[in-house]
N, C-alpha and C positions, 0 to 999 in steps of 0.2 A: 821760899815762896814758890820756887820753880815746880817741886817737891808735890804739892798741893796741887801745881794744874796735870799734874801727870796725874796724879789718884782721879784728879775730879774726870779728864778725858778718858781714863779706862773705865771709869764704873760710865759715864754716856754710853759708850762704846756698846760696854754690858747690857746697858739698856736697852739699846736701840737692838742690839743683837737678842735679847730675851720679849722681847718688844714683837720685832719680825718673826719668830718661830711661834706667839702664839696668835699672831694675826692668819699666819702660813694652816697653824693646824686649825683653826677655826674656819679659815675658809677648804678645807682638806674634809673636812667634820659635814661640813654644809655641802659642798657637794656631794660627796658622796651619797648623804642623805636624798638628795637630789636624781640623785641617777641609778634606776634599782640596779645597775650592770654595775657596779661599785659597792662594794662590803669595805669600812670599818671597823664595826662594831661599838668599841667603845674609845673614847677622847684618848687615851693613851696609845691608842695605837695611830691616831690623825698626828699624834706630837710626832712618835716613828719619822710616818709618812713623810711630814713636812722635812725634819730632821734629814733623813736620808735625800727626798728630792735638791734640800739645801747642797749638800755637799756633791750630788752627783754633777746637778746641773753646773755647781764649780769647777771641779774639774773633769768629767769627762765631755758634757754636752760641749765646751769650745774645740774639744779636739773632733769632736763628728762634725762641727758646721766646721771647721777648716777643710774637711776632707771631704766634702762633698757643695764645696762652694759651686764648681760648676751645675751640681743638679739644682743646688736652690736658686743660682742666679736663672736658669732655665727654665724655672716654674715660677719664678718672681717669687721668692721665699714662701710659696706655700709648703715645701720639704720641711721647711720649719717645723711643721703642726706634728707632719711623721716622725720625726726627731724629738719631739717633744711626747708623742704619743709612746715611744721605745722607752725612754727614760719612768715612765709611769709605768710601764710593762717590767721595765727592769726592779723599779721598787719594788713590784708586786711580786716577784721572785724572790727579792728580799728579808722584805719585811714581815715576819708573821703575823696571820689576823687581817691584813690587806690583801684583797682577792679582787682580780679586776676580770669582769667575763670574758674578755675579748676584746681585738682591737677597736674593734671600732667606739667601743664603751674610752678605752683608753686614749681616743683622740676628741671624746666626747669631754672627757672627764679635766684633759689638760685644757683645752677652751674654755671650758665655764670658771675652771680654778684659777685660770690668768681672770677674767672679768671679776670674780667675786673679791679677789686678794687684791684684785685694783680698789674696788670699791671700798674695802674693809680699810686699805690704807689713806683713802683720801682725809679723813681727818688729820692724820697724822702729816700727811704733805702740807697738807693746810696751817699747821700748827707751825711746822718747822720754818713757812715762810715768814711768819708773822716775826 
């Protein structure tokens, strides 16, 4: 029996994880569309996107807010935004086919992506509470 809840908890798991990467690149896809300083192209390259922002924002985004905790307590975590604008400049180094014009598109582009990936998830929050 035990057997069973471990399969059924890793395929959730799976879910929930193949769940958020295409909520991620659907809101990655819309923005961009959204903001002509932002190139895509096409949906396989927003999977990329998401894919890559997934794992940078794991591990490296907590080692730059550790390391510059005094500048964001001093700006009252607006440094956030620049921090979060560097990691979208970094994909875009990465990832080919994603082309980001310049910063300020890429502090552009991390704003709207946090709001729309909010919105895109609220069903989902809402389900999970139920």
């Amino acid at each position: 029996m035990e057997t069973m809840n471990k399969k059924d908890s890793k395929a959730k798991s799976l879910g929930r994880f193949l769940l958020k990467i295409l909520i991620s690149s659907i809101a990655v896809y819309i923005t961009s569309w959204l903001l002509p300083g932002v190139h895509t192209g096409q949906f396989l390259i927003a999977v990329l996107v998401a894919l890559a922002l997934g794992v940078i924002n794991t591990f490296l985004r907590p080692i730059l807010i550790y390391l510059t905790i005094p500048l964001t307590v001093f700006t009252f975590g607006l440094f956030l935004i620049i921090i979060n604008a560097a990691m979208v400049i970094l994909v875009s180094r990465i990832v080919p086919g994603f082309q980001v014009d310049g910063f300020w598109w890429a502090v552009a582009f991390s704003v709207i992506l946090s709001i729309i990936t909010g919105l895109l998830e609220l069903p989902v929050r809402k389900q999970r509470q139920e």
